[in-house]
C-alpha positions in Angstrom: 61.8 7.8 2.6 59.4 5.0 2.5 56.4 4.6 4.0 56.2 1.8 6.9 53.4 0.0 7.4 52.4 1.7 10.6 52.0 5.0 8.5 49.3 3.8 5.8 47.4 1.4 8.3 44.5 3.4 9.5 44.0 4.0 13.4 41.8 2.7 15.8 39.3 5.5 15.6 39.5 6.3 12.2 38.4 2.5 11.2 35.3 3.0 13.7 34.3 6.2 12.2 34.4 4.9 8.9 32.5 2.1 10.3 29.8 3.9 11.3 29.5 5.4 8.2 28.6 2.5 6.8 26.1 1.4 9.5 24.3 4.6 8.4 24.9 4.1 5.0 23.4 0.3 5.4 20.4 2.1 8.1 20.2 4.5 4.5 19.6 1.6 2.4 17.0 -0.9 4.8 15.0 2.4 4.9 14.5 2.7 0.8 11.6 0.9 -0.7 12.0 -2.3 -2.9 11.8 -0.3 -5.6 14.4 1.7 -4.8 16.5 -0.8 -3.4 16.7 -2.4 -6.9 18.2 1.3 -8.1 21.2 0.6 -6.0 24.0 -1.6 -7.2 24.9 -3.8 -4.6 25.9 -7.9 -5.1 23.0 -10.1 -4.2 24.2 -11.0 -0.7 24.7 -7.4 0.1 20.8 -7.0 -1.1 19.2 -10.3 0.6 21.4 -8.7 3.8 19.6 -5.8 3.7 16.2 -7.2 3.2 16.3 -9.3 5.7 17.4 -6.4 8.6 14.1 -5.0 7.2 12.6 -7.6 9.6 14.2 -7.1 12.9 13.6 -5.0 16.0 16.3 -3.2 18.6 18.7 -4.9 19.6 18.9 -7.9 16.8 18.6 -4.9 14.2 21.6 -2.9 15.5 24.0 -6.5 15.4 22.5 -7.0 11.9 22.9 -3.0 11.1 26.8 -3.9 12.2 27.5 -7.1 10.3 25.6 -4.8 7.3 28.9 -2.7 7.5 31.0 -4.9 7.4 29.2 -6.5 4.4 29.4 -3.1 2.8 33.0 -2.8 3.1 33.3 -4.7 0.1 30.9 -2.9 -1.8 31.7 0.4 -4.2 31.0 2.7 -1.8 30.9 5.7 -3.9 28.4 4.1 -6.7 25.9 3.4 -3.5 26.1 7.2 -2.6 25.4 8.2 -6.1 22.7 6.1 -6.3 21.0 7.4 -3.0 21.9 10.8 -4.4 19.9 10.7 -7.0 16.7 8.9 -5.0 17.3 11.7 -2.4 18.3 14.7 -4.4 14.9 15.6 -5.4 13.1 14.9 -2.3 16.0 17.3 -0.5 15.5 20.3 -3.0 11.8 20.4 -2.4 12.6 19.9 1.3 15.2 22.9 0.9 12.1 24.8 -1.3 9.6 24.3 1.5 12.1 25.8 3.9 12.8 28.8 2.1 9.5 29.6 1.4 8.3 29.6 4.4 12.0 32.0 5.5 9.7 34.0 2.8 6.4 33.9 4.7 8.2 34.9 8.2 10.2 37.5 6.7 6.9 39.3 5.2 5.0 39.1 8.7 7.9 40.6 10.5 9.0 43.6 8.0 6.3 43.2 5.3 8.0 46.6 3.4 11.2 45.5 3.3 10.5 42.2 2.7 7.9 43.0 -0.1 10.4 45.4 -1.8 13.7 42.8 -1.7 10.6 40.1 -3.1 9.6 42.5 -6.1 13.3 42.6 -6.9 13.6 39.6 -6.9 10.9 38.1 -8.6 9.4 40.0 -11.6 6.0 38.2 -11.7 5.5 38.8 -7.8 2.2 41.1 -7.6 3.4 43.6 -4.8 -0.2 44.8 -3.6 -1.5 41.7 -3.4 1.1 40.3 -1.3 1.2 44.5 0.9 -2.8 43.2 1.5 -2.0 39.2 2.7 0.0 40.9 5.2 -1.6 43.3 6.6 -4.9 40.7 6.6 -2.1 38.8 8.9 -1.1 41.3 11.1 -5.5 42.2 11.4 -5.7 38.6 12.8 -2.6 38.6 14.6 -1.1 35.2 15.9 -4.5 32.8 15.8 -4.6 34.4 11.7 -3.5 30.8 10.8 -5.4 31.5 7.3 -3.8 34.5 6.2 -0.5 33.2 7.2 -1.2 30.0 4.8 -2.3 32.5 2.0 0.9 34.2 2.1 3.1 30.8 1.9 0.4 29.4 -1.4 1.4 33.2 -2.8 4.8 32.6 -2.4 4.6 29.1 -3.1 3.1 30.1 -6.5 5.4 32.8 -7.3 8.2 31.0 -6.4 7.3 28.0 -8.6 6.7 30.7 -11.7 10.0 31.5 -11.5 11.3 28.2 -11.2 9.7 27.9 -14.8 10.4 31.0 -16.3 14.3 30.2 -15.7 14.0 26.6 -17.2 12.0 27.8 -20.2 14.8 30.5 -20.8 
């Protein structure tokens, strides 16, 4: 059977999904720096585009943010995500690192034992008293005990990044 022409054109919806994406992905790009923006391959009107949305406010911005997407359409789509991908990637992994850390911290305030024991099997280099005495100089000073809280997320902060260069020296 062959396909008609009704069956590979895209629908309504789908075609203002995808562009949306590309509003984003052109809000993505008027967001990065010069510098960055230089990273990015793009054709020259796609970049002088972008630069000048940089400039506008509300309303002017979201018809410029529009005809953007459109501009973008003819653009390699997938090289412009790589390229964010690797501005981005770092920035999200020490986003990701902060996060878990302080998952870390909270978990040590609310069950110091257990969390202390799945920590010291987890991470050889992680000094098990010292980290028993940050937390129970937490619970002393109970909620206001904003520095002994922020002593056991530089700990863990610190342990943390020893692994991270233990396993890269390996």
């Amino acid at each position: 059977m062959t396909d008609t022409v009704f069956e590979r054109a895209k629908s309504k919806s789908q075609r203002k999904r995808d562009h949306h994406a590309l509003q984003d992905l052109g809000e993505s790009l008027v967001e990065l720096s010069p510098r960055q923006l230089k990273r990015i391959p793009l054709s020259e009107h796609a970049r002088e585009e972008i630069v000048a949305t940089r400039t506008l406010q509300r309303g002017a911005r979201q018809r410029q943010l529009r005809y953007l997407a459109g501009v973008l359409e003819h653009e390699d789509g997938a090289a412009i995500r790589n390229a964010l991908e690797v501005i981005y990637g770092p920035i999200r992994a020490s986003v990701r690192t902060l996060h878990e850390i302080e998952q870390l911290r909270d978990d040590v305030l609310r069950h110091p034992d257990e969390a202390i024991k799945r920590l010291s099997a987890r991470f050889a280099t992680l000094d098990a008293l010292k980290l028993r005495q940050l937390a129970l100089d937490a619970e002393r000073t109970g909620p206001s005990g904003r520095k002994a809280t922020r002593a056991i997320y530089q700990y863990l902060a610190l342990t943390l990044q020893s692994a991270d260069h233990s396993e890269v020296s390996r």
